[in-house]
C-alpha positions as YAML, in Angstrom:
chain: A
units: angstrom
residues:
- id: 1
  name: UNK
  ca: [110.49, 75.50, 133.49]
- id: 2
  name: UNK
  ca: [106.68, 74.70, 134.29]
- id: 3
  name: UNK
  ca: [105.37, 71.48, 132.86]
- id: 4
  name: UNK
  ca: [102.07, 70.35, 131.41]
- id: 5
  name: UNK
  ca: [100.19, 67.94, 131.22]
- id: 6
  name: UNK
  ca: [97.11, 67.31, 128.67]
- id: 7
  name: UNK
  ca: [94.70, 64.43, 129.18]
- id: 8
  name: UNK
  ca: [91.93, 63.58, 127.14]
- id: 9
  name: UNK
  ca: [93.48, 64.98, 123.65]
- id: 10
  name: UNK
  ca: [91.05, 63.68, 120.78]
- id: 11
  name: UNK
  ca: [93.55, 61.42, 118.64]
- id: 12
  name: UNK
  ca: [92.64, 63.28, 115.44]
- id: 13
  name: UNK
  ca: [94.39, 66.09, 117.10]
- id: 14
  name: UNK
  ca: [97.29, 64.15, 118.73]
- id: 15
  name: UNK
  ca: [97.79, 62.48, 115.10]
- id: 16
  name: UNK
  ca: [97.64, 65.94, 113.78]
- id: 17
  name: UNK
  ca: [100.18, 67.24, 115.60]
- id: 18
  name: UNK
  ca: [102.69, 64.46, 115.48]
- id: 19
  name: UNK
  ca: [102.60, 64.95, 111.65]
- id: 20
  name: UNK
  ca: [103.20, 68.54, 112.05]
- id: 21
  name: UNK
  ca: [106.10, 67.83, 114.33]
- id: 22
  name: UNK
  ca: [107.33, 65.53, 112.07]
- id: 23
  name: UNK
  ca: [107.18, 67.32, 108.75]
- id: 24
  name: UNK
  ca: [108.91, 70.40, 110.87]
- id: 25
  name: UNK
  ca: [112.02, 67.99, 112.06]
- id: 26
  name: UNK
  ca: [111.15, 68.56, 115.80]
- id: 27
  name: UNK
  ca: [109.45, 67.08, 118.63]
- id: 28
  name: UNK
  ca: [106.06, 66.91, 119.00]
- id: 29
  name: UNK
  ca: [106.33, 68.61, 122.71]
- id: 30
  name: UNK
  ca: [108.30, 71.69, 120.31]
- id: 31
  name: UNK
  ca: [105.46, 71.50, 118.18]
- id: 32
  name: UNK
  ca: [102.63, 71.57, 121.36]
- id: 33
  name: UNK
  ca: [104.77, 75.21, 122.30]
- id: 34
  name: UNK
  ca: [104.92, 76.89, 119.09]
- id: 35
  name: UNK
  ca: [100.68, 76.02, 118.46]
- id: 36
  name: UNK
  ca: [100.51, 77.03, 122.18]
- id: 37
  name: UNK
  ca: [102.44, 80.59, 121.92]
- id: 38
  name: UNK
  ca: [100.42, 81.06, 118.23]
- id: 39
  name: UNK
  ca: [97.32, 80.07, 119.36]
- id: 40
  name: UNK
  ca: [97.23, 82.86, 122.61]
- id: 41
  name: UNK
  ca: [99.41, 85.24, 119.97]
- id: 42
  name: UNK
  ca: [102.78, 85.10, 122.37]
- id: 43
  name: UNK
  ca: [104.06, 85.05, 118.26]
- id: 44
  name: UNK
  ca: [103.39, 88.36, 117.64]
- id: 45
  name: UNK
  ca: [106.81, 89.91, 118.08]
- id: 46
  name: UNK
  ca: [108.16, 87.00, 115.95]
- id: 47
  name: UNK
  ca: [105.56, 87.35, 113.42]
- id: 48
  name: UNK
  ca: [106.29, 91.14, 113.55]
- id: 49
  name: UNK
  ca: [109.76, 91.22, 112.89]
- id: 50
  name: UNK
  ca: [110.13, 88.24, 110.06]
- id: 51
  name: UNK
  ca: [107.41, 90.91, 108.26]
- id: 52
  name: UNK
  ca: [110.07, 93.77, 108.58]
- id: 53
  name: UNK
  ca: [112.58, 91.65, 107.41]
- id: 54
  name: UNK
  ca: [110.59, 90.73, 104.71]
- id: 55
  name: UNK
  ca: [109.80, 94.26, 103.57]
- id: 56
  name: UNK
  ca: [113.40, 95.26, 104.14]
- id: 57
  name: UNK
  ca: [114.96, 92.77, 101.76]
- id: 58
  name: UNK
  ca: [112.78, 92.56, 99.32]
- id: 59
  name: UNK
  ca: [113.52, 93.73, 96.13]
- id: 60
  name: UNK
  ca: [112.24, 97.23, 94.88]
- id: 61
  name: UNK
  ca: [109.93, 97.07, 92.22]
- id: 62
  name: UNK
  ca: [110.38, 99.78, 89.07]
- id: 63
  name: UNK
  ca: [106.94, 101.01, 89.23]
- id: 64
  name: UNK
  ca: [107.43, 102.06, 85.17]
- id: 65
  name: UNK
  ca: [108.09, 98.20, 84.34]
- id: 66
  name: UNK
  ca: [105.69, 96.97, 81.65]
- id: 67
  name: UNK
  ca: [104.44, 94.11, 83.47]
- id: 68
  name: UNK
  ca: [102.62, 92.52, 80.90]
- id: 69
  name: UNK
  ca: [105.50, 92.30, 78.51]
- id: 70
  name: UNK
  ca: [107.73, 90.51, 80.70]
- id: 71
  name: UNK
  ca: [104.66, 87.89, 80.84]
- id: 72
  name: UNK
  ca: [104.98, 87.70, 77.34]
- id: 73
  name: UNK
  ca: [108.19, 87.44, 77.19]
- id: 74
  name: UNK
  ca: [108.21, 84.28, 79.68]
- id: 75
  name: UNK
  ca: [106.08, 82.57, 77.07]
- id: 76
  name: UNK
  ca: [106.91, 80.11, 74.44]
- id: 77
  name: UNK
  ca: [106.97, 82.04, 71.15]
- id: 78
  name: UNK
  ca: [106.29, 85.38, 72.97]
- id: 79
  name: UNK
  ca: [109.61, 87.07, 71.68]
- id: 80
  name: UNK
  ca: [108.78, 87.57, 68.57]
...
């Protein structure tokens, strides 16, 4: 596998991305990839296929439901 090398990298951005690394639970150099393949949209499958996922196991909505009474009925003193 290629490597790279950055030089120069503003420490606002280095510090930045070490926290993102670190609040993920991976390296910093995993980190550099996945803002790397998002930022030139190399993602896109990915990002594609997590929405179709999404859609397919969501749950189905009854389009008849009275919306606004379930909100009432969420609220203290609302079932009466």
């Amino acid at each position: 596998m290629p490597t790279l090398h950055l030089r120069n990298v503003p420490e606002s951005v280095n510090d930045a991305l070490a926290q993102s690394a670190k609040d993920r639970g991976i390296s910093k150099n995993q980190r550099a990839i996945e803002v790397l393949e998002r930022g030139l949209g190399l993602d896109h499958a990915a990002r594609v296929e997590l929405i179709e996922r999404i859609r397919r196991n969501r749950p189905k909505i009854d389009p008849d439901i009275d919306i606004a009474a379930l909100i009432r009925e969420g609220r203290p003193g609302g079932d009466d």
